[in-house]
C-alpha positions as MATLAB code, in Angstrom:
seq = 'XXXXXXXXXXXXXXXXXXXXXXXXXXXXXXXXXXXXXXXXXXXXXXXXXXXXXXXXXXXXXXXXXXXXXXXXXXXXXXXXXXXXXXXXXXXXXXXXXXXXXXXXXXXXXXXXXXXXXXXXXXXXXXXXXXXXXXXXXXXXXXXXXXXXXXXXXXXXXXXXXXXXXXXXXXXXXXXXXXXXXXXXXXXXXXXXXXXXXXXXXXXXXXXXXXXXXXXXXXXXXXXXXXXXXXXXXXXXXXXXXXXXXXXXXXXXXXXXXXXXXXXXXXXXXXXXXXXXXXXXXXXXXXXXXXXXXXXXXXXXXXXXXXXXXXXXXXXXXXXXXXXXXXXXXXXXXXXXXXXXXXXXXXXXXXXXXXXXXXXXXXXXXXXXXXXXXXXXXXXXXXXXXXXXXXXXXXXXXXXXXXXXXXXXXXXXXXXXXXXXXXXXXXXXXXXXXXXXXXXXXXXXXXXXXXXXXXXXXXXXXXXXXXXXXXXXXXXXXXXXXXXXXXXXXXXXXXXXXXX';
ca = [
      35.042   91.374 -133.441;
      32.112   91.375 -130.980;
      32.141   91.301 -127.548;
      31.310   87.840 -125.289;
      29.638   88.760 -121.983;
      30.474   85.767 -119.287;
      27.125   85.219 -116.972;
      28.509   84.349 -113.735;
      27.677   80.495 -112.377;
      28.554   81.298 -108.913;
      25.355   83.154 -107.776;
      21.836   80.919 -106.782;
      18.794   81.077 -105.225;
      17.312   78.308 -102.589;
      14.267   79.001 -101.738;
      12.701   77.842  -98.352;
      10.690   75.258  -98.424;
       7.931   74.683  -95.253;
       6.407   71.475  -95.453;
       3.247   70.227  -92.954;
       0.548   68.232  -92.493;
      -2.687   68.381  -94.254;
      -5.615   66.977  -92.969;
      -7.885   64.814  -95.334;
     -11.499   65.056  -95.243;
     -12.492   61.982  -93.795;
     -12.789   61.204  -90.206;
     -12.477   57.978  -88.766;
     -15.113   57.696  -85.412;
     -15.153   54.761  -82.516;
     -15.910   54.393  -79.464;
     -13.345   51.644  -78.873;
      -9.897   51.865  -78.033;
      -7.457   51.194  -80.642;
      -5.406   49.016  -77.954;
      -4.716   45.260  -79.952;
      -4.070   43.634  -83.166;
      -7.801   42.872  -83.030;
      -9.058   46.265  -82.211;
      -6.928   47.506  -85.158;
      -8.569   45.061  -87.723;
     -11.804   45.524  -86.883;
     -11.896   49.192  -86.488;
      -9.715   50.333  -89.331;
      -9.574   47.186  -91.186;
     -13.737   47.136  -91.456;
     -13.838   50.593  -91.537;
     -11.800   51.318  -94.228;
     -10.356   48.506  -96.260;
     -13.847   46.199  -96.220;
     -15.081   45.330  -99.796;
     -12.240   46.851 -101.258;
     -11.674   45.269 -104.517;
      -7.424   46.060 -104.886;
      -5.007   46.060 -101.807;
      -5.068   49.411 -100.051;
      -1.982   50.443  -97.594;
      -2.884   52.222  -94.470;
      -0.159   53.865  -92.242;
      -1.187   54.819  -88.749;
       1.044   57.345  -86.949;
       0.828   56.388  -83.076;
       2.381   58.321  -79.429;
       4.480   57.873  -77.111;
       1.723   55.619  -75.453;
       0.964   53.508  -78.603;
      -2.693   55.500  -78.900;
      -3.456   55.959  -82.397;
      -2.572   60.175  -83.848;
      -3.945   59.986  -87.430;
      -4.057   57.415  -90.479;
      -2.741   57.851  -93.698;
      -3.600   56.057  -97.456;
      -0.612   55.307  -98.526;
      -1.156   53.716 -101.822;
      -3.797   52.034 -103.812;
      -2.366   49.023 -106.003;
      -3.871   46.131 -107.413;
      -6.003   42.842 -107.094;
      -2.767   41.333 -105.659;
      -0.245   43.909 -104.339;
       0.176   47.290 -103.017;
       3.533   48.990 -103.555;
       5.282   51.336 -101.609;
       8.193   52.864 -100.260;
       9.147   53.039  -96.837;
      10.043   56.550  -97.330;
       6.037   57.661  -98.476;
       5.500   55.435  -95.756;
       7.311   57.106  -92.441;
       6.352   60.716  -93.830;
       3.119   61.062  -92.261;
       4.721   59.375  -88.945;
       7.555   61.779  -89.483;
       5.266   65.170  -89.658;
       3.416   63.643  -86.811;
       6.151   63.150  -84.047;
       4.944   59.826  -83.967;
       6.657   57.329  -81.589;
       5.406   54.296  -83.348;
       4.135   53.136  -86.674;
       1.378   50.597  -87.511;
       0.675   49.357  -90.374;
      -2.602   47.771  -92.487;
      -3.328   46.606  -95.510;
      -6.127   43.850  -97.021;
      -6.092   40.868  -98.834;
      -9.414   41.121 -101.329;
      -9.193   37.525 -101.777;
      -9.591   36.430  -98.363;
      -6.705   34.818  -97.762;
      -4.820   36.481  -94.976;
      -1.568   33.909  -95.371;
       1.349   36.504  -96.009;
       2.762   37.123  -99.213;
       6.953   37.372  -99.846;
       6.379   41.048 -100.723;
       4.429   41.454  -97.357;
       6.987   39.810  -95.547;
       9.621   42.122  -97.110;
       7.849   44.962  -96.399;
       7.438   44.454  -93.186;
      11.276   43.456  -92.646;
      12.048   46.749  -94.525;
      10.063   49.173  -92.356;
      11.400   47.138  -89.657;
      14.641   48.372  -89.988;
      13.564   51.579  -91.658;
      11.470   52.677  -88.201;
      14.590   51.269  -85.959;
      16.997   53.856  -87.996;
      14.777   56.536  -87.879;
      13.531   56.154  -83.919;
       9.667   55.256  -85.203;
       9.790   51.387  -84.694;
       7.067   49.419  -86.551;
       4.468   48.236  -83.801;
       3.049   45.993  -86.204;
       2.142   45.226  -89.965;
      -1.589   43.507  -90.055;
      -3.362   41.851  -92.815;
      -7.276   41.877  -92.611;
      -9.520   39.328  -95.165;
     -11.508   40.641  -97.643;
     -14.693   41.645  -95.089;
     -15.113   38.661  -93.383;
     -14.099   39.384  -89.613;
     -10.071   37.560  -90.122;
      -6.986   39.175  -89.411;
      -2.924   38.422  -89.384;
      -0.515   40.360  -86.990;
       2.869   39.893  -87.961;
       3.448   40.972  -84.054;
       1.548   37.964  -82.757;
       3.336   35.558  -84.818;
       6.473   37.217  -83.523;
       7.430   38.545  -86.894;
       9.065   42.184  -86.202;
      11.537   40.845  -83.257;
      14.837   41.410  -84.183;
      17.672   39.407  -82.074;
      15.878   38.150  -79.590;
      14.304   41.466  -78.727;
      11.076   42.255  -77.544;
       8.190   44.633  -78.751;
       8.818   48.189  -78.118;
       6.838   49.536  -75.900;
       5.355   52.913  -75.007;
       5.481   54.950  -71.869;
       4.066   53.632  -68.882;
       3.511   50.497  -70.783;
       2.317   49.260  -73.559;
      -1.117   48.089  -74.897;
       0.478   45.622  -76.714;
       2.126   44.516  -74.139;
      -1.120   43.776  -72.618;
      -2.298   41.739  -75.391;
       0.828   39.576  -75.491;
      -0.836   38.941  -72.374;
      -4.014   38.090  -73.767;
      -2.890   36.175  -76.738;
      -1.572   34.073  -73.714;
      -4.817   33.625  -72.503;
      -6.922   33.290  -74.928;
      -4.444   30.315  -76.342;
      -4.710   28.589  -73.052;
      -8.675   29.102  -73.180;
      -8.796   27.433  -76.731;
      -6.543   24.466  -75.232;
      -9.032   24.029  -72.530;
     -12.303   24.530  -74.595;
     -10.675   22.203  -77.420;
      -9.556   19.064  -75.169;
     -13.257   18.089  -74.352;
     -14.192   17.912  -78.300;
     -11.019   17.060  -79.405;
     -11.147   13.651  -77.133;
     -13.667   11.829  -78.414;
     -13.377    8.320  -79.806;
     -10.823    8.259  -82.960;
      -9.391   12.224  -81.694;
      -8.096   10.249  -78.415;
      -5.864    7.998  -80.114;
      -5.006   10.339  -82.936;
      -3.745   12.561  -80.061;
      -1.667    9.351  -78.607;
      -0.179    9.413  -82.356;
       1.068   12.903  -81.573;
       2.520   11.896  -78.286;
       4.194    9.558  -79.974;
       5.556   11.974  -82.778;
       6.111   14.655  -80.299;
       7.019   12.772  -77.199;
       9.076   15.806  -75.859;
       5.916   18.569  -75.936;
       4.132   18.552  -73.010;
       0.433   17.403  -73.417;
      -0.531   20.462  -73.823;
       1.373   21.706  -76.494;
       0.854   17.940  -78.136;
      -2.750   19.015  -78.315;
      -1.961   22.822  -79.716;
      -0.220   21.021  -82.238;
      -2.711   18.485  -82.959;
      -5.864   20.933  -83.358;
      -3.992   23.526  -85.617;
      -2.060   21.267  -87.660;
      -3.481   17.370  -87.339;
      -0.821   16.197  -90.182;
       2.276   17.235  -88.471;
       5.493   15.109  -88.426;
       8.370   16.852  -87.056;
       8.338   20.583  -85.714;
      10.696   22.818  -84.202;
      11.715   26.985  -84.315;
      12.374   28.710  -86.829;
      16.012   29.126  -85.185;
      15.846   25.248  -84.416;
      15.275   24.745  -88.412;
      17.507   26.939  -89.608;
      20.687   25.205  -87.673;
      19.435   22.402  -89.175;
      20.252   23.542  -92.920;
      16.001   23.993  -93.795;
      14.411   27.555  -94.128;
      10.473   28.390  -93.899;
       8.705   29.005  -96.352;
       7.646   32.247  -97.058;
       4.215   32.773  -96.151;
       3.622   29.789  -93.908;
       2.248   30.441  -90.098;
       3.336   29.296  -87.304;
       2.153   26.278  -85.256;
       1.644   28.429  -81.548;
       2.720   26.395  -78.723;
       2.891   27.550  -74.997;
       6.805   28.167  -73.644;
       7.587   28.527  -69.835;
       9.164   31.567  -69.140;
      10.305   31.690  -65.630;
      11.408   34.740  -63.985;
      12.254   35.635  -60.508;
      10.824   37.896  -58.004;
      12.193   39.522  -54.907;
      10.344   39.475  -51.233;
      10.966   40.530  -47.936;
      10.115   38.742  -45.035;
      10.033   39.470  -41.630;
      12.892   37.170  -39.399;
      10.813   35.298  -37.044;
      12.004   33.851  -33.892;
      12.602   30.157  -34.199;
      11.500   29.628  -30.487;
       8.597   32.045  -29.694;
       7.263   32.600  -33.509;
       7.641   35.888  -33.040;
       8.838   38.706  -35.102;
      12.520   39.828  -34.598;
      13.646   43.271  -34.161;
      16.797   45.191  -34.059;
      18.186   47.382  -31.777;
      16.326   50.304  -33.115;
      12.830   48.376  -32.425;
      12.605   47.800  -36.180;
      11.521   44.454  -37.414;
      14.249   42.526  -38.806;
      13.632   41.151  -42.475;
      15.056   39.149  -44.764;
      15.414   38.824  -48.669;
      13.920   36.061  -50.209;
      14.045   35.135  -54.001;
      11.373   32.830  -55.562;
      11.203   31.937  -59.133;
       7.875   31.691  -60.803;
       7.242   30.523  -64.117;
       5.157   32.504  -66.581;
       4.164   31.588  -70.379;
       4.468   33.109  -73.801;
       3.156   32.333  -77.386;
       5.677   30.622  -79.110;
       5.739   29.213  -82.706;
       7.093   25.583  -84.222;
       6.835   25.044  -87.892;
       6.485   21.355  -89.285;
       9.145   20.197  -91.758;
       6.774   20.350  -94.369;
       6.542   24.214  -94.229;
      10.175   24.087  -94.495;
      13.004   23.566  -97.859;
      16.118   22.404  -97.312;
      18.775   25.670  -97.923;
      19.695   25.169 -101.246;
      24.242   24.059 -100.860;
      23.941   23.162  -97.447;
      24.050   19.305  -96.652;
      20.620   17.831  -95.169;
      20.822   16.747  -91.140;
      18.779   13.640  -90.365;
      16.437   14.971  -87.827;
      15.307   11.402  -85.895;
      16.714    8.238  -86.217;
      14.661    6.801  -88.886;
      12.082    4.249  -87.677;
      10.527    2.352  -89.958;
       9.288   -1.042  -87.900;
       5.877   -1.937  -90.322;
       4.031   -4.931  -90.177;
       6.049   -7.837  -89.170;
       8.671   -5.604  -87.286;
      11.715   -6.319  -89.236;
      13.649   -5.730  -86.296;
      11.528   -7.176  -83.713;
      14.635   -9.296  -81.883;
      15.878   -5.808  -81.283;
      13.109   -4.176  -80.043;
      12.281   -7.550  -77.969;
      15.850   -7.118  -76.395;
      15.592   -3.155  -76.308;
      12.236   -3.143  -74.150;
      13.120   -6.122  -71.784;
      16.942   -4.154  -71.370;
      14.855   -1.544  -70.274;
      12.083   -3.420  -67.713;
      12.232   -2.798  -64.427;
      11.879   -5.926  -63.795;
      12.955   -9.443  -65.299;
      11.100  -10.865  -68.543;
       9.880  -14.258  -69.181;
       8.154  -16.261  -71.953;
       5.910  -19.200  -70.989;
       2.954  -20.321  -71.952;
      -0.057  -18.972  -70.210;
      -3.031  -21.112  -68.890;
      -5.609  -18.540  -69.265;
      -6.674  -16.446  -72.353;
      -4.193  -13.656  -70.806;
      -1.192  -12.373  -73.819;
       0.793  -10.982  -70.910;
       0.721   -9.940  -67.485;
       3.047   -8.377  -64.642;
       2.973  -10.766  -61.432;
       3.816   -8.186  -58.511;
       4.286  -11.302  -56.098;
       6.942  -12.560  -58.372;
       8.682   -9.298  -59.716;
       7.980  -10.160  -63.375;
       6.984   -9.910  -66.557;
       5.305  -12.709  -68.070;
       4.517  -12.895  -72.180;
       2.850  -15.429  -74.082;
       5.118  -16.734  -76.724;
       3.320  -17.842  -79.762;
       1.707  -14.085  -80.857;
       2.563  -12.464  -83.461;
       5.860  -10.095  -83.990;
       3.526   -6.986  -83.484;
       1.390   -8.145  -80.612;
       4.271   -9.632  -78.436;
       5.905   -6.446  -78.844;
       3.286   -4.092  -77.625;
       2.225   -6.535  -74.565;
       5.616   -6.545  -73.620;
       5.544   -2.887  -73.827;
       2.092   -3.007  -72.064;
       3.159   -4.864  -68.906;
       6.744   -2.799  -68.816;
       4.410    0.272  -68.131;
       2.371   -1.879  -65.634;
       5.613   -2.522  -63.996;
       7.409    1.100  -63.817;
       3.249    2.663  -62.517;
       1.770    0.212  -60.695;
       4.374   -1.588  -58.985;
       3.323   -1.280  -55.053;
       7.709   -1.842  -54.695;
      10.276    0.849  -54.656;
      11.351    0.515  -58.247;
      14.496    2.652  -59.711;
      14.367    5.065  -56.794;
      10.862    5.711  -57.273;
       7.845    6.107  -54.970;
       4.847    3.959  -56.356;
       1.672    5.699  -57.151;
      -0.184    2.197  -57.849;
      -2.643    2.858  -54.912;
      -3.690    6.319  -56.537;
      -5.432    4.541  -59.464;
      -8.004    2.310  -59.824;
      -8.125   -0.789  -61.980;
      -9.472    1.323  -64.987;
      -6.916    4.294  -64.819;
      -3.962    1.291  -64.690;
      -5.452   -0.501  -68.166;
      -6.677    2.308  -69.739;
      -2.817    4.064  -69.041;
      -0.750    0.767  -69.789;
      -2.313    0.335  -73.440;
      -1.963    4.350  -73.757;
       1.119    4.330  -73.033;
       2.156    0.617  -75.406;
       0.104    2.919  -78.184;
       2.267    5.792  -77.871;
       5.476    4.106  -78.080;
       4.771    1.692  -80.844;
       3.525    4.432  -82.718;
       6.919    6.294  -81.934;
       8.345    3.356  -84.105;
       6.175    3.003  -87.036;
       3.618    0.570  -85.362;
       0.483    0.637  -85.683;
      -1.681   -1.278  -83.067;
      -4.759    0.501  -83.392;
      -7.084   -2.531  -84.172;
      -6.059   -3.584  -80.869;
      -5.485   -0.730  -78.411;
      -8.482    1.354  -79.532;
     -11.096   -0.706  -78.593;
      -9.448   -1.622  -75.669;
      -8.844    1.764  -74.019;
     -12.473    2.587  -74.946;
     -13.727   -0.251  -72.734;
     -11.687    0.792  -69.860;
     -12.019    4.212  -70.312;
     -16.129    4.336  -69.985;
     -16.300    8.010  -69.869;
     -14.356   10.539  -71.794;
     -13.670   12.226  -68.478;
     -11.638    9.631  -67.039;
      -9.128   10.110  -69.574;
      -8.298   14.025  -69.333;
      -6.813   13.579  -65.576;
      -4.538   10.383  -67.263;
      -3.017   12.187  -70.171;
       0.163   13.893  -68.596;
       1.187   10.737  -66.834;
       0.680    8.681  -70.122;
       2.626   11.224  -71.945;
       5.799   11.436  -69.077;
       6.779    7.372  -68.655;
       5.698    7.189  -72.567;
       8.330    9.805  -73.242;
      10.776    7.910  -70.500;
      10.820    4.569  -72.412;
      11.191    6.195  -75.797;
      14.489    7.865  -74.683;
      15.450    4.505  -72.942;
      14.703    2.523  -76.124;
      16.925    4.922  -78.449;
      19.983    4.523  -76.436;
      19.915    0.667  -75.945;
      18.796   -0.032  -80.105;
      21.390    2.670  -80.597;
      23.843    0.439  -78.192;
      22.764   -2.830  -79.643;
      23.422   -1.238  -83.484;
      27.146   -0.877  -81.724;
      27.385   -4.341  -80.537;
      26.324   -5.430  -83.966;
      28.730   -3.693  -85.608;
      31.567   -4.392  -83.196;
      30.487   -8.542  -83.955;
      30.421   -8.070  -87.142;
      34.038   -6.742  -86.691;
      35.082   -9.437  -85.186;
      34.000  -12.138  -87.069;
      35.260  -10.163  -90.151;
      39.104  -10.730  -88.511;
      38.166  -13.935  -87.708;
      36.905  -15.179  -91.065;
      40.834  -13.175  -92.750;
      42.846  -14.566  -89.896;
      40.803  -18.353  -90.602;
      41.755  -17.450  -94.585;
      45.728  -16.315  -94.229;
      45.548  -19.699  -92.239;
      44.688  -21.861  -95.047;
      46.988  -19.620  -97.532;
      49.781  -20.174  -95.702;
      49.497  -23.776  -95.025;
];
């Protein structure tokens, strides 16, 4: 019978392995720094993705500092997409000891809107860099050689809890352009209000005042020139508590948020008597610590509720109470009651001798309307003259200081019709036919209206909140009638029964 040799399974060999970098044979040159989301576009972007017919992934290993190592290709997909995995991603940046990763890719068709698979992407290598200490800097889509750009780090895209950018030693660039974004945002506002305010824009912008009655003028105007057709906006976060997600691939409406911080001074302790400086026992000047707050301001993003879809199981939240006073003003006996609940200062029909609809008498402390207008034009002179009576009133009203002698007879016509146009437009009214032509002939010049704007938009905003709570207390007393006429009409019925 023949022998069976056994070959032994236990012995192996594992050979050693060296793996390093390889440099292509392309060079990128500039004479730029490589320092913002810009800079990055327009040197690598035009450099090397311009024309490209197919998306093309490019991986930029970057130092401690944020400055730019090397640049990798890390895949070359199709008309639509470009595919790859964050682990052919982070090798180069691995080999490299690079402290930060940045990220490019193009859009052949132009259209630099996101995709879902960027978005993923991006929230992969997020997390990806975070585990393996080489945090994404940013992820940047560049158009198909025409100049445009999108930096998921400008529209805050890569923060994760609340957390800033990471930055590199010493600071970071980016850093510096959050900075700049800053600016630049606040230079648009300012070139924008001048041809933004002209004619029809004015009272399209008193629409948005109306719609967005909490923003400051400002940021009603940010909102207005990037996204005219608005109707509700709020934060991602905002949206999402209120059972609606946004879509993928929709970009944020950039709005300007106060951020204040404080800062810590000494002073030198002066002598309350002589003004001078005092000094301890040593001969040192005494000083004391002083904290001020300042307020800065950062980019932040709103999306409108039409970029948004309601989570699908979750029950819908009513965002405003809806307000849907057209025409004749269906409601108009509350709204009369609402406003004149509100006045600061007594209302009173009677007829009026002269061709006036309305006016406030500051002799008599009143409001006076004409009564046989329409539903529509009663209610916004009443609204008017209410705004007459809380600016220009030369008494002490509510607590308040008057300001009537700061304005001329323009600024008080052209704000009092503003303001009557904001707030009917809050409701569903629409007294354009009437309030532009009149705010253009007290107006004159489109000057005069700039220095108005944040007033118009602060006692517009005042009455709107007043008006919600006393319709929403009227809708009580309603209710609570209608309660107790509905016991009075079974009581008036068990009555009869029983008799």
């Amino acid at each position: 019978m023949p022998t069976t040799e056994t070959k032994s399974t236990s012995a192996y060999q594992l050979p050693e392995v060296r793996i390093r970098l390889a440099e292509g044979p392309d060079t990128l040159y500039s004479h730029e720094q490589l320092s913002t989301p810009k800079d990055a576009a327009h040197i690598i972007g035009e450099t090397l993705l311009k024309d490209m017919d197919r998306e093309i992934l490019v991986a930029v290993s970057l130092d401690t500092k944020l400055r730019p190592i090397n640049y990798s290709i890390v895949s070359v997909g199709t008309l639509s997409e470009s595919a790859a995995h964050p682990r052919e991603i982070l090798k180069s940046a691995v080999l490299s000891n690079a402290s930060g990763l940045l990220l490019l890719h193009n859009h052949p068709s132009s259209d630099i809107t996101p995709s879902a698979p960027d978005l993923q992407l991006t929230s992969r290598m997020r997390e990806a860099g975070e585990l393996m200490g080489i945090p994404l800097i940013d992820h940047i889509i560049v158009g198909g050689g025409n100049g445009t750009y999108y930096s998921m780090s400008e529209h805050d895209q890569l923060q994760s809890q609340g957390s800033s950018l990471i930055v590199g030693e010493k600071g970071s660039t980016y850093q510096v352009s959050r900075k700049e974004k800053v600016a630049a945002l606040t230079d648009r506002l300012k070139s924008g209000v001048t041809n933004y305010l002209n004619g029809e824009k004015y009272m399209e912008l008193l629409r948005m005042m109306g719609r967005f009655h909490r923003y400051s003028v400002n940021n009603t105007l940010l909102i207005a020139m990037q996204r005219p057709d608005a109707s509700s906006v709020a934060s991602y976060t905002t949206w999402k508590a209120l059972h609606r997600q946004v879509n993928a691939g929709e970009k944020g409406i950039q709005i300007l948020c106060p951020t204040p911080f404080k800062k810590t001074i000494e002073n030198e302790r002066l002598d309350p008597t002589s003004g001078l400086p005092v000094k301890d026992a040593a001969g040192n000047p005494v000083k004391d610590t002083v904290e001020h707050t300042y307020t800065g301001f950062r980019v932040g993003y709103v999306f409108d509720i039409s970029q948004t879809s309601q989570i699908p199981g979750t029950e819908e939240i009513q965002l405003e109470p809806v307000r849907e006073l057209l025409g004749s003003v269906p409601n108009y006996d509350d709204m009369i009651r609402a406003v004149s609940e509100i006045g600061s200062v007594p209302v009173r029909f009677q007829h009026i001798a002269s061709a006036a609809k309305g006016y406030f008498s500051l002799s008599d402390q009143e409001i006076v309307i004409r009564p046989e207008m329409s539903e529509l034009q009663t209610l916004k002179t009443l609204i008017h003259e209410e705004a007459h009576a809380r600016l220009h009133n030369t008494k002490d009203i509510k607590g308040k200081n008057s300001t009537s002698d700061l304005f001329s007879r323009e600024d008080k016509e052209m704000q009092a019709e503003s303001i009557a146009f904001v707030v009917a437009s809050s409701y569903g009214l629409d007294t354009s036919e009437y309030s532009f032509p009149y705010v253009g002939t007290w107006a004159g010049a489109l000057e005069k209206l700039v220095p108005n704007l944040e007033i118009i938009r602060e006692t517009a905003c005042e009455m709107i909140g007043e008006i919600d709570m006393t319709l929403s207390q009227i809708q009580t007393d309603h209710i609570a009638e209608q309660a107790f006429l509905a016991e009075q009409e079974t009581a008036t019925s068990s009555r009869h029964i029983s008799m």
